[in-house]
Backbone as ProteinMPNN parsed JSONL, in Angstrom:
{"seq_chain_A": "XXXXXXXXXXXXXXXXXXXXXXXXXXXXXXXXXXXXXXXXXXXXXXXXXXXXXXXXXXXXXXXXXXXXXXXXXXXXXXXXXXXXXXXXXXXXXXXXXXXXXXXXXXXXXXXXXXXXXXXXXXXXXXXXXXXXXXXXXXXXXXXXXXXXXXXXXXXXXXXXXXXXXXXXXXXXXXXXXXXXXXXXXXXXX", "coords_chain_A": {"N_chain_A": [[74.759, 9.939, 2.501], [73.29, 7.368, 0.757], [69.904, 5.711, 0.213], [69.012, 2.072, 1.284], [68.322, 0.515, -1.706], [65.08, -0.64, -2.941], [63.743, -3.519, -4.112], [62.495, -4.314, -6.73], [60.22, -5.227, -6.968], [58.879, -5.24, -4.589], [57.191, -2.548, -4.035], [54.769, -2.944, -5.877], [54.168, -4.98, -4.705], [53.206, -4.685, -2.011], [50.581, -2.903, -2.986], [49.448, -4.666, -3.979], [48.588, -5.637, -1.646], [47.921, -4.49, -0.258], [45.581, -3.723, -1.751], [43.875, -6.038, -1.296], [43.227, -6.027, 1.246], [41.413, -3.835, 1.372], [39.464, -4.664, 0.223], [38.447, -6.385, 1.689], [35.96, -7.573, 3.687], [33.708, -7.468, 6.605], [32.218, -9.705, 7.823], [31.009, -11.513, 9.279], [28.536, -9.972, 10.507], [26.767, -11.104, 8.642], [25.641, -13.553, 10.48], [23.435, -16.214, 11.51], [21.373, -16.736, 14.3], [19.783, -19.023, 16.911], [17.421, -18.218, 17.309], [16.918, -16.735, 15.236], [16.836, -17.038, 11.039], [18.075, -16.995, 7.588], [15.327, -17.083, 5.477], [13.027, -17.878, 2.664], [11.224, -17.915, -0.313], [11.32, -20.516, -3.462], [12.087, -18.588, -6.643], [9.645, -18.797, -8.551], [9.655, -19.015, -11.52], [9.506, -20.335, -14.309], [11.912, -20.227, -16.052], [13.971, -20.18, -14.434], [14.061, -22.074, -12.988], [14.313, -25.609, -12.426], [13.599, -29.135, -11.633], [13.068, -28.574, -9.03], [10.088, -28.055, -6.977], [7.717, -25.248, -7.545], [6.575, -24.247, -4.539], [8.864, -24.639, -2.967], [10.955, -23.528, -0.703], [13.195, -22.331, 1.668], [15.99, -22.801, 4.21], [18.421, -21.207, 5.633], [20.932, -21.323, 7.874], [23.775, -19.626, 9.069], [27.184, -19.097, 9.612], [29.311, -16.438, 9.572], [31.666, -16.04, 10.62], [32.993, -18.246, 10.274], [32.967, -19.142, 7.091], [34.768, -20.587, 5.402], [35.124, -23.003, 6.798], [33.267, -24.084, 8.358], [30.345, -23.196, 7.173], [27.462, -23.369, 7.745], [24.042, -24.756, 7.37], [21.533, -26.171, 5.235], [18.134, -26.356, 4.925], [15.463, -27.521, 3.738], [11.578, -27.517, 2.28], [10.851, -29.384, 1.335], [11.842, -31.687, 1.54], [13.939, -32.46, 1.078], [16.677, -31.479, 1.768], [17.577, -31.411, 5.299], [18.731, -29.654, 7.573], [21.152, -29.708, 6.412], [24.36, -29.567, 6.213], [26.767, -27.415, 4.939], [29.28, -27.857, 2.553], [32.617, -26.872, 2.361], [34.407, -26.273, -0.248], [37.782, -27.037, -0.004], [40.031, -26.474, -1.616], [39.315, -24.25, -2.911], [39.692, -21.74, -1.463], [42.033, -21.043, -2.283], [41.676, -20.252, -5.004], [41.626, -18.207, -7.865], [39.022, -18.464, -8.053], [37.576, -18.159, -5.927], [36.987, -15.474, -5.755], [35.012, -14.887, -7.183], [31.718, -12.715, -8.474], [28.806, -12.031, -9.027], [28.044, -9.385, -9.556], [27.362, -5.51, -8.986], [25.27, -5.178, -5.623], [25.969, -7.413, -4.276], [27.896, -8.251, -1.765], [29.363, -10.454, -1.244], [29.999, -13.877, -2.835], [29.791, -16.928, -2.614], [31.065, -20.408, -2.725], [29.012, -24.028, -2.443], [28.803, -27.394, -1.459], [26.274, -29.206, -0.848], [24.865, -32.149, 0.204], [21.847, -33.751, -0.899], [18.937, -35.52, 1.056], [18.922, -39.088, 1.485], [16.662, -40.24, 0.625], [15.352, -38.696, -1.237], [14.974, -38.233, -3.144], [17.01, -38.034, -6.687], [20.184, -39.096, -6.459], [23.086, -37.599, -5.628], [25.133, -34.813, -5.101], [24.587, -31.469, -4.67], [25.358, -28.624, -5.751], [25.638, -25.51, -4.111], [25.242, -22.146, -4.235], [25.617, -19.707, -2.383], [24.932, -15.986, -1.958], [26.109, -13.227, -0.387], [24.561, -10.479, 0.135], [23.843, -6.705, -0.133], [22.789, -5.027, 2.649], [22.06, -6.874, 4.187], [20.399, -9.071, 3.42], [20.222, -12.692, 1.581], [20.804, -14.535, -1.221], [20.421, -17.834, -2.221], [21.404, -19.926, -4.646], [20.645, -23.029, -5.981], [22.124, -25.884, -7.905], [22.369, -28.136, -10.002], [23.78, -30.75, -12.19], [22.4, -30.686, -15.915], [19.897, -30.492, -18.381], [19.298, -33.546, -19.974], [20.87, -34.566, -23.304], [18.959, -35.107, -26.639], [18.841, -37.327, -28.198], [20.204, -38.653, -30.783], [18.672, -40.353, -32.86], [16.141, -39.095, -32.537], [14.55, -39.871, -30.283], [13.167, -39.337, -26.741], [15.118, -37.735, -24.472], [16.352, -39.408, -21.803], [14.747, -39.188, -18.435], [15.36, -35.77, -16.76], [17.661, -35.057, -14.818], [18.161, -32.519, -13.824], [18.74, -29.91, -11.217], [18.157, -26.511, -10.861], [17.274, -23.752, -9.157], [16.352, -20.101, -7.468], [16.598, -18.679, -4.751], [15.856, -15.831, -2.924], [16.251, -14.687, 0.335], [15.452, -13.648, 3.847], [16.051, -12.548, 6.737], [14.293, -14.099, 9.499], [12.285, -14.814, 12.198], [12.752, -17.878, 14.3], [12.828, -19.201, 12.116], [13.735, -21.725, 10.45], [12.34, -23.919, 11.668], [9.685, -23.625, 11.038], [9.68, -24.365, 8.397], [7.686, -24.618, 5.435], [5.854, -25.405, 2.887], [3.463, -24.453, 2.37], [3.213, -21.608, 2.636], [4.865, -21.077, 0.351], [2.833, -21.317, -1.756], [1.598, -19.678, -4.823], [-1.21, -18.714, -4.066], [-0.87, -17.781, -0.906], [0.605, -15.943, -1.538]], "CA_chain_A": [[74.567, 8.515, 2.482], [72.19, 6.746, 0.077], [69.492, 5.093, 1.526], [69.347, 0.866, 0.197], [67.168, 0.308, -2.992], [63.828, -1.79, -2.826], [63.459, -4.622, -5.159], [61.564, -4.014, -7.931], [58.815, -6.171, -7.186], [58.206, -5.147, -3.286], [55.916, -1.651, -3.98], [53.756, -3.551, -6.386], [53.509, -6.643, -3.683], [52.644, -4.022, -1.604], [49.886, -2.521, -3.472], [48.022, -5.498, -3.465], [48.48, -5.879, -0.183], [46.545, -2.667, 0.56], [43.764, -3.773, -2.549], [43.258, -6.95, -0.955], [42.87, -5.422, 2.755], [40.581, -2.784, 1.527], [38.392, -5.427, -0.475], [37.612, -7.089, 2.629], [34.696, -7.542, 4.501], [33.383, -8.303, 8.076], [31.007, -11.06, 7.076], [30.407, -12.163, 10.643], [27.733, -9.757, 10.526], [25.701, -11.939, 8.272], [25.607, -14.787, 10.861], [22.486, -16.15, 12.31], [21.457, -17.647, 15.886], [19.068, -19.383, 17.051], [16.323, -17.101, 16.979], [16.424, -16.159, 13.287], [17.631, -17.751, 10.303], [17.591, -16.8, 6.6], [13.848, -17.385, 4.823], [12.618, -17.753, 1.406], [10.367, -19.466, -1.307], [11.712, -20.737, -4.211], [11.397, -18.029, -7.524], [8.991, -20.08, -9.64], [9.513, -18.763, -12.793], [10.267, -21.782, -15.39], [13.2, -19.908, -17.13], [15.28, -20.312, -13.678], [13.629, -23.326, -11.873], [14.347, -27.135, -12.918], [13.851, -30.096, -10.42], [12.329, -28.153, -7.377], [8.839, -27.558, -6.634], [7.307, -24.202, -7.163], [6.266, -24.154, -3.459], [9.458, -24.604, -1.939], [10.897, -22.997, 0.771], [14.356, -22.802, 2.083], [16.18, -21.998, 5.094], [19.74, -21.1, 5.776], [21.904, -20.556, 9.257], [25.008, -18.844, 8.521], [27.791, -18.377, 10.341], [29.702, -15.29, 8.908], [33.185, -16.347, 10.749], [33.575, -19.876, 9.52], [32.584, -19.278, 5.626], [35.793, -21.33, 5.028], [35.513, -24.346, 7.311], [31.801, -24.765, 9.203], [29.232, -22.425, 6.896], [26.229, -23.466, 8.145], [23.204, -25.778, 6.863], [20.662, -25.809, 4.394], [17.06, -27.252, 5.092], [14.139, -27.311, 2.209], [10.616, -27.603, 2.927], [10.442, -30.469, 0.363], [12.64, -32.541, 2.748], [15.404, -32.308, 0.069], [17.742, -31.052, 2.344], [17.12, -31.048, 6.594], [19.789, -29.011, 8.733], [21.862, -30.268, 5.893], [25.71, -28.715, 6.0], [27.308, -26.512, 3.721], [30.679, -28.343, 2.574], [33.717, -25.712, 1.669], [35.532, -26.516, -0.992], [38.923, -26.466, 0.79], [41.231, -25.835, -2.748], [38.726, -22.767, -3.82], [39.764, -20.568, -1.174], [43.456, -20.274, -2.832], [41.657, -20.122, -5.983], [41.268, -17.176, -8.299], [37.258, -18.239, -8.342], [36.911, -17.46, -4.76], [36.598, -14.039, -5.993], [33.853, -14.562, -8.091], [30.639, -12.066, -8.247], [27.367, -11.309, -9.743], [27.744, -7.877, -9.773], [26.494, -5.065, -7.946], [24.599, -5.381, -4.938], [26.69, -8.424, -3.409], [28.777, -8.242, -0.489], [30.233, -11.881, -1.568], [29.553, -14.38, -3.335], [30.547, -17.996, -2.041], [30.634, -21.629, -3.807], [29.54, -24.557, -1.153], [28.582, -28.376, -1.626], [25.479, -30.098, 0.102], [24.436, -33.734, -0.458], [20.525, -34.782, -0.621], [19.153, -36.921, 2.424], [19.05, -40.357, 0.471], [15.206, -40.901, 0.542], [15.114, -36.897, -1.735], [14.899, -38.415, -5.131], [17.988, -38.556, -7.516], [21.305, -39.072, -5.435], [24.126, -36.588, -6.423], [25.213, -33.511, -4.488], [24.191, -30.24, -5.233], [26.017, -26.723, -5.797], [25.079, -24.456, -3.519], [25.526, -20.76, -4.276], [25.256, -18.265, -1.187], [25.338, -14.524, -2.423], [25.746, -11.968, 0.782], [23.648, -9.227, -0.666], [24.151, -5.449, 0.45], [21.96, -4.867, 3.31], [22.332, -8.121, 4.528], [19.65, -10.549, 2.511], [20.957, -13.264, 0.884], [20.328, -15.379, -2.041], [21.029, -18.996, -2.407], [20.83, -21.093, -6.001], [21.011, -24.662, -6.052], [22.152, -26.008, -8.842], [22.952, -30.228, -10.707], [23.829, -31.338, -13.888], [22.31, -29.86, -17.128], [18.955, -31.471, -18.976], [20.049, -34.82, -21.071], [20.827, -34.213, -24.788], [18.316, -35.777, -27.158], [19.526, -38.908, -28.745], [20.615, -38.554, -32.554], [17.495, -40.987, -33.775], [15.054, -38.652, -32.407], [13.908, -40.539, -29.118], [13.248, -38.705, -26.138], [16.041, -37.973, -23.958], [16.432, -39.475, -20.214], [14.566, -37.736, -17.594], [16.368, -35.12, -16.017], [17.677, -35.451, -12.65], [18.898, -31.473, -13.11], [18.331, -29.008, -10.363], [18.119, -24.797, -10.728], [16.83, -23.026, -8.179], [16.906, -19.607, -7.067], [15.813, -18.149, -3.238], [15.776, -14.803, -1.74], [15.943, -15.275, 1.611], [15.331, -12.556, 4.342], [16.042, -13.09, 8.424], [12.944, -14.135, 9.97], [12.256, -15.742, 13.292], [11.842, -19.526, 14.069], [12.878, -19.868, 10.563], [13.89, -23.604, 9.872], [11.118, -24.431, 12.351], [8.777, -23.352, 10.239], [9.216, -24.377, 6.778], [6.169, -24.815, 4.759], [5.628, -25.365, 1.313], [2.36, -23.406, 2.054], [3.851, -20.335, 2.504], [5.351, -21.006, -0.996], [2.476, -21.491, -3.303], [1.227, -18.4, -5.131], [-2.488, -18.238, -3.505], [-0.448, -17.453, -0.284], [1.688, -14.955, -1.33]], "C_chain_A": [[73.237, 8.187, 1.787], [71.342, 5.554, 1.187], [69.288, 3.437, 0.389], [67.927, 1.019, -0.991], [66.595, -0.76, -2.512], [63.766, -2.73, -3.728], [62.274, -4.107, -5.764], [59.689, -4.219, -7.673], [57.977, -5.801, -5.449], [57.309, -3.696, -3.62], [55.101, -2.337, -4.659], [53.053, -4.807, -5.513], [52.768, -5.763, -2.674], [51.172, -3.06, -1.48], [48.752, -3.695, -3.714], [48.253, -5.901, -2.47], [47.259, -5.286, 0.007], [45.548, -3.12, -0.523], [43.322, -4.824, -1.978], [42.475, -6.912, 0.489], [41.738, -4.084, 2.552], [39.412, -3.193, 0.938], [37.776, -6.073, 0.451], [36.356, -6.635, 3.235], [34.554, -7.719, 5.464], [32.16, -8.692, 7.635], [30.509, -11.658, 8.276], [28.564, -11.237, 10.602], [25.873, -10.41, 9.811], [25.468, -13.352, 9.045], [24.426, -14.572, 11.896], [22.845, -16.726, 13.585], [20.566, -18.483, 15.643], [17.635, -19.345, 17.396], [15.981, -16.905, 15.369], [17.197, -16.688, 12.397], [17.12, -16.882, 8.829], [16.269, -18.298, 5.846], [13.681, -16.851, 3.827], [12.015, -18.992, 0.747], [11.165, -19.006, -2.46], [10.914, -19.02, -5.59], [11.016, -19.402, -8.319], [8.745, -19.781, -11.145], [10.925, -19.786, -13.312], [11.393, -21.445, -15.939], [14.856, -20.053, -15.87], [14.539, -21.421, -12.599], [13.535, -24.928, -12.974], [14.325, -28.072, -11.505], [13.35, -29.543, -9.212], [10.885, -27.405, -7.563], [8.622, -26.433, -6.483], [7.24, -23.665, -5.632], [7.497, -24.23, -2.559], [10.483, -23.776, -1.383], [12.371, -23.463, 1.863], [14.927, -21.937, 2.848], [17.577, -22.077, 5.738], [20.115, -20.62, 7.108], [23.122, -20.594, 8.334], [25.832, -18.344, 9.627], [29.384, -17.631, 9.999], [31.466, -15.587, 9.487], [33.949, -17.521, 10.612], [32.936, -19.686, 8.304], [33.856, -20.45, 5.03], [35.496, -22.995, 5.845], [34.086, -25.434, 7.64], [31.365, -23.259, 8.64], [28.212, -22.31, 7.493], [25.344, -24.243, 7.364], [22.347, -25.187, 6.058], [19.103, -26.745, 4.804], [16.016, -26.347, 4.06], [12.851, -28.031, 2.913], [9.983, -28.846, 2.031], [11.159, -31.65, 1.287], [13.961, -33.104, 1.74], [16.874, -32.52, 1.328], [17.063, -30.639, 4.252], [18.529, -31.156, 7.524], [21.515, -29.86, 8.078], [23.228, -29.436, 5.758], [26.13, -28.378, 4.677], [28.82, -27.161, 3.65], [31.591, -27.436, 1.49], [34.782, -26.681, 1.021], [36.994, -26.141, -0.869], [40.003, -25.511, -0.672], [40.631, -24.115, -3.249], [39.193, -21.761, -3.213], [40.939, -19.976, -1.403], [43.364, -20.192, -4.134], [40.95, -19.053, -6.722], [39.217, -17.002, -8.027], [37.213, -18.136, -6.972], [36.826, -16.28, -4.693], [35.638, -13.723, -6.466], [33.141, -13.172, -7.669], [29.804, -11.644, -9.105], [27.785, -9.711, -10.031], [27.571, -6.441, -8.344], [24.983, -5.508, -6.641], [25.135, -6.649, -3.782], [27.641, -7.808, -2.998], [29.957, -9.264, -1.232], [29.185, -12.792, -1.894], [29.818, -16.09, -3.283], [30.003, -19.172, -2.656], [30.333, -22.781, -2.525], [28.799, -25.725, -2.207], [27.365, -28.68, -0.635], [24.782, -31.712, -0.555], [23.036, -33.471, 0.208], [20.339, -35.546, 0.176], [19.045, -37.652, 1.263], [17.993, -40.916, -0.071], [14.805, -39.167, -0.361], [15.097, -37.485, -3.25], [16.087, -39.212, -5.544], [19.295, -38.408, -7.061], [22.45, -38.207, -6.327], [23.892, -35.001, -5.523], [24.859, -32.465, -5.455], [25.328, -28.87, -4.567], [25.331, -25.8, -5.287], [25.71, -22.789, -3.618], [25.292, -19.576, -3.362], [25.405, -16.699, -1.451], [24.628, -13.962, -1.267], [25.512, -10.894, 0.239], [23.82, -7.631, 0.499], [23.152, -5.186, 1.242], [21.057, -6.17, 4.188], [21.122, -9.275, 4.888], [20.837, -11.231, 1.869], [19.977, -13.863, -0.039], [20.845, -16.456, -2.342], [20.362, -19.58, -4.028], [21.58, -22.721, -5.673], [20.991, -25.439, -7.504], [22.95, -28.061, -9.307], [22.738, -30.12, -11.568], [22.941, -30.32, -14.718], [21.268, -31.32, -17.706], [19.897, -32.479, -20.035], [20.102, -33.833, -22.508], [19.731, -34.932, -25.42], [18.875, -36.57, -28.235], [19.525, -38.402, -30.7], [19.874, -39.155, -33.618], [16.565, -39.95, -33.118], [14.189, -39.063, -31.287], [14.329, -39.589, -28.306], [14.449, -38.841, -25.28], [15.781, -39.157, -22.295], [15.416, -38.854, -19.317], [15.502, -37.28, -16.738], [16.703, -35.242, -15.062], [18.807, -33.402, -12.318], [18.275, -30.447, -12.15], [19.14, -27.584, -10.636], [17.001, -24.463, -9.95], [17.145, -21.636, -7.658], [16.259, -19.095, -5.447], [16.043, -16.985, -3.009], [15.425, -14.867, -0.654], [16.486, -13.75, 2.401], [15.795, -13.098, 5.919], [14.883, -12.854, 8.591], [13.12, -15.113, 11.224], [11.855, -17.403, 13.157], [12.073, -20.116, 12.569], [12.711, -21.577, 10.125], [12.658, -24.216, 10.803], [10.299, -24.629, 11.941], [8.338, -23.272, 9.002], [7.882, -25.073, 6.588], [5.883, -24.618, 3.561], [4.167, -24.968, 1.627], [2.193, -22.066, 2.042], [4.055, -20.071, 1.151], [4.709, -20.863, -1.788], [1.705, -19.901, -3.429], [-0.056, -18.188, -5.004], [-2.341, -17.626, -2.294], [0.573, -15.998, -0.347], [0.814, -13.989, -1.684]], "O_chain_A": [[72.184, 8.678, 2.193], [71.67, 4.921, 2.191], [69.366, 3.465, -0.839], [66.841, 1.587, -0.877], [67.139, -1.656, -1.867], [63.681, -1.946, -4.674], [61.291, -3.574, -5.248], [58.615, -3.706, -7.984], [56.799, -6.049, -5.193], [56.198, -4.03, -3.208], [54.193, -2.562, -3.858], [51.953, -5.355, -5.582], [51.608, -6.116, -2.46], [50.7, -2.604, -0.439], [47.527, -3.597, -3.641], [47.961, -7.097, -2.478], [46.093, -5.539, 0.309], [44.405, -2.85, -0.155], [42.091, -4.812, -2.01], [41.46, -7.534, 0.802], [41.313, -3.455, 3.521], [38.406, -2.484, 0.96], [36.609, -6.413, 0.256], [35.879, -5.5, 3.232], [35.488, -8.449, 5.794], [31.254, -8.013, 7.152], [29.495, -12.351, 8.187], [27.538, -11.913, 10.67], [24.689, -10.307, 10.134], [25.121, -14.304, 8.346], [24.218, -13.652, 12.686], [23.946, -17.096, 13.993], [20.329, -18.848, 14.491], [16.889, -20.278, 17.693], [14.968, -16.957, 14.672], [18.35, -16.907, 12.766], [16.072, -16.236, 8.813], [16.262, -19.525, 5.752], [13.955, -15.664, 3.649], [12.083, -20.209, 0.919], [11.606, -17.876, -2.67], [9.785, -18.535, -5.514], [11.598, -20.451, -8.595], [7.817, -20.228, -11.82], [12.123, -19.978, -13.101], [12.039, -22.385, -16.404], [16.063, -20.047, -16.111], [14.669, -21.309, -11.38], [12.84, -25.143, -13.967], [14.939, -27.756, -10.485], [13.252, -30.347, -8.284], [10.69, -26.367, -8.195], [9.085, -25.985, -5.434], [7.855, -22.618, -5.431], [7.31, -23.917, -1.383], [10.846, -23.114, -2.355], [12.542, -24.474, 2.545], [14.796, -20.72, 2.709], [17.829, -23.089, 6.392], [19.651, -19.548, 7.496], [23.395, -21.247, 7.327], [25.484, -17.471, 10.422], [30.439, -18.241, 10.169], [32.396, -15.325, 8.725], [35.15, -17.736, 10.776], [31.878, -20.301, 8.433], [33.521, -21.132, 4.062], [35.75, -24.032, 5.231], [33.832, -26.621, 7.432], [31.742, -22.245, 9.229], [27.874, -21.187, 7.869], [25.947, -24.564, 6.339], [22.235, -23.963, 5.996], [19.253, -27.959, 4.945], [15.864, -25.161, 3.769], [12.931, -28.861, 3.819], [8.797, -29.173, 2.072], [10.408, -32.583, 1.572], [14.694, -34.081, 1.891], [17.682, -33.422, 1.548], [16.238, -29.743, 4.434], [19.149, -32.116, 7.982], [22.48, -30.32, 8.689], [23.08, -28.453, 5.032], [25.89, -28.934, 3.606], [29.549, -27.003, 4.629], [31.419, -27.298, 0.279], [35.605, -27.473, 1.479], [37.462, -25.163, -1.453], [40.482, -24.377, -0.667], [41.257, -23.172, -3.733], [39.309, -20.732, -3.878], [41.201, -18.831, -1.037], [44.402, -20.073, -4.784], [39.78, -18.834, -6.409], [38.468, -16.034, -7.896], [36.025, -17.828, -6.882], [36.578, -15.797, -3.588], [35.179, -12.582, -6.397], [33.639, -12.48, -6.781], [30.145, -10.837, -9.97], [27.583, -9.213, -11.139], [27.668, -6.559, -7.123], [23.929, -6.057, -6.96], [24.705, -6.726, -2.631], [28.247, -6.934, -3.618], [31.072, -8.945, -1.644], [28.002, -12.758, -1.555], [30.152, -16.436, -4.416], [28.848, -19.219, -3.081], [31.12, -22.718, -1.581], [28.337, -25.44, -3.312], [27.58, -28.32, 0.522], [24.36, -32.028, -1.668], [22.878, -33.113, 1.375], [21.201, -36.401, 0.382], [19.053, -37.12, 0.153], [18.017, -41.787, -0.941], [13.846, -38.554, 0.108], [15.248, -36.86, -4.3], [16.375, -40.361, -5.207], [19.681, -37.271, -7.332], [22.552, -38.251, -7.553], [22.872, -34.329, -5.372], [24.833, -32.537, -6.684], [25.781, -28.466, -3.496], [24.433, -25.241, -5.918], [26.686, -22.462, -2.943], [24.755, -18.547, -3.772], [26.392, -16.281, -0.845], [23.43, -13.98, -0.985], [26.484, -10.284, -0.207], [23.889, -7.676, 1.727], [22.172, -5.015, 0.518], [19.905, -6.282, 4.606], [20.896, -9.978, 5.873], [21.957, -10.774, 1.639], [18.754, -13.837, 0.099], [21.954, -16.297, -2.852], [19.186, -19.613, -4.392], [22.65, -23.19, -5.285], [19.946, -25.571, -8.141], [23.821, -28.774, -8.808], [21.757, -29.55, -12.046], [22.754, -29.195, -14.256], [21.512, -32.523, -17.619], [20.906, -32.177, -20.672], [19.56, -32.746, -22.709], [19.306, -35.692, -24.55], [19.396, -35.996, -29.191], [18.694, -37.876, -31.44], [20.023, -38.907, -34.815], [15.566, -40.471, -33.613], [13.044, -38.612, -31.3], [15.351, -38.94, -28.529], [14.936, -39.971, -25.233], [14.62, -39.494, -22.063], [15.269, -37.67, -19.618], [16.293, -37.964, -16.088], [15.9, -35.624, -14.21], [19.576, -33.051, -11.423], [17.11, -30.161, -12.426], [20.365, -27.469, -10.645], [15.875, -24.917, -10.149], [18.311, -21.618, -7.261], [15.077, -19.417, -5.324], [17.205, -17.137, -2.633], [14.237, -15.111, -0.443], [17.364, -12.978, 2.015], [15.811, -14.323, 6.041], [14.274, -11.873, 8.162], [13.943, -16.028, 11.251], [11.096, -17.993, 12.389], [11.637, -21.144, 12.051], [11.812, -22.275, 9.655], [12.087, -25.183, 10.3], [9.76, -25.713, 12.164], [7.392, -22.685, 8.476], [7.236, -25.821, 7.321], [5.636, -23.467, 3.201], [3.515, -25.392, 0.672], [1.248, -21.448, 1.553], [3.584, -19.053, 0.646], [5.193, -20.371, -2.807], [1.352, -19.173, -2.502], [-0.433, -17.367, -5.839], [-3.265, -16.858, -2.025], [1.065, -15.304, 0.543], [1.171, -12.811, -1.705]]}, "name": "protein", "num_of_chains": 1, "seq": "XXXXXXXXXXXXXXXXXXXXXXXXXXXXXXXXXXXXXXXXXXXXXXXXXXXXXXXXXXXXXXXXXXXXXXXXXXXXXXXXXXXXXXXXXXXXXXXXXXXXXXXXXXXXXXXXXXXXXXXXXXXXXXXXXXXXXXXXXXXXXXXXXXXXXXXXXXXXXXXXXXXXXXXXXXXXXXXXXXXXXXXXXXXXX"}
C-alpha cells in the first residue's frame, strides 16, 4: 500500500515554518521595571545629529512582551518628549519591513511613532527607531523630514524643522528620573 502524496507546496510551507521559528527571539528579556530603564546622551557628531541638542539625553522603558501593541515610552532631557509612548504601527507587523536590520550585532530592529509634547518646538511626529543590540543595549534614532531644498533663484531655503538623532542607551538605575542635559555635554563626559 502506497502511502498518500503531499502537495507540492506543503514541505516548502514547512520549511519556513521551521526558518521563521528558529529566527525568533525572547525579547521579553530586554524589558525594563521600575528600577532601571535604558540611558544615553545623544551622539553629537554633526554628520548624524540635526534638530537635537548636543547635550541631550534620552530615556527608554521597554517592555519586551508588548513590542507590538504597548512598547513603552520615550522621555528626552530637552523636554521634547516626557514618558512619551511608543505608537506600533499596527499594518508593519504583517509587513515584509518588520524584518528589517542593521546588520550584525542586533537582536531586532523595530519601527515605532512618538508625537512631541506641543510646547517642544515644530509639531510633527517623529520616527522612532529601537535597535535590541546583542548583549542587551539598545540604540534608539529619532528621526523627521529631510533639510528644505534651496529655492531655484538662489534664496535661502526654510529653516529646517528636521530631526536625526542617534542614542546608545545602557540600563541604569532611576533612569528617567534623572535626565540631565548635564550629563550630556562633553566637559562631563
Amino acid at each position: 500500500m502506497s502511502s498518500p502524496k503531499l502537495p507540492p507546496f506543503l514541505p516548502a510551507a514547512s520549511l519556513l515554518v521551521l526558518s521563521l521559528a528558529a529566527g525568533c527571539h525572547d525579547l521579553s528579556s530586554y524589558s525594563t521595571d521600575t528600577s532601571e530603564q535604558y540611558v544615553g546622551c545623544v551622539i553629537p557628531a554633526s554628520f548624524v545629529l540635526a534638530g537635537v541638542s548636543p547635550a541631550t539625553q534620552l530615556c527608554l522603558t521597554l517592555d519586551g512582551s508588548h513590542l507590538e501593541d504597548a512598547p513603552g515610552t520615550i522621555s528626552s532631557s530637552d523636554g521634547r518628549f516626557q514618558s512619551t509612548p511608543l505608537r506600533p504601527i499596527p499594518q508593519l507587523w504583517s509587513d515584509s519591513l518588520s524584518t528589517f536590520t542593521f546588520g550584525e550585532g542586533h537582536t531586532k530592529d523595530l519601527l515605532y511613532m512618538a508625537t512631541p509634547r506641543a510646547d517642544a518646538g515644530v509639531p510633527g511626529d517623529v520616527t522612532v527607531v529601537v535597535s535590541l543590540m546583542v548583549g542587551r543595549s539598545v540604540e534608539v534614532r529619532l528621526l523627521r523630514g529631510a533639510p528644505p531644498v534651496a529655492s531655484a533663484d538662489g534664496s535661502a531655503p526654510p529653516a529646517a524643522s528636521n530631526i536625526f538623532a542617534v542614542f546608545p542607551l545602557t540600563l541604569q538605575q532611576g533612569g528617567c528620573a534623572s535626565l540631565s542635559a548635564v550629563h550630556c555635554t562633553p566637559d562631563a563626559q
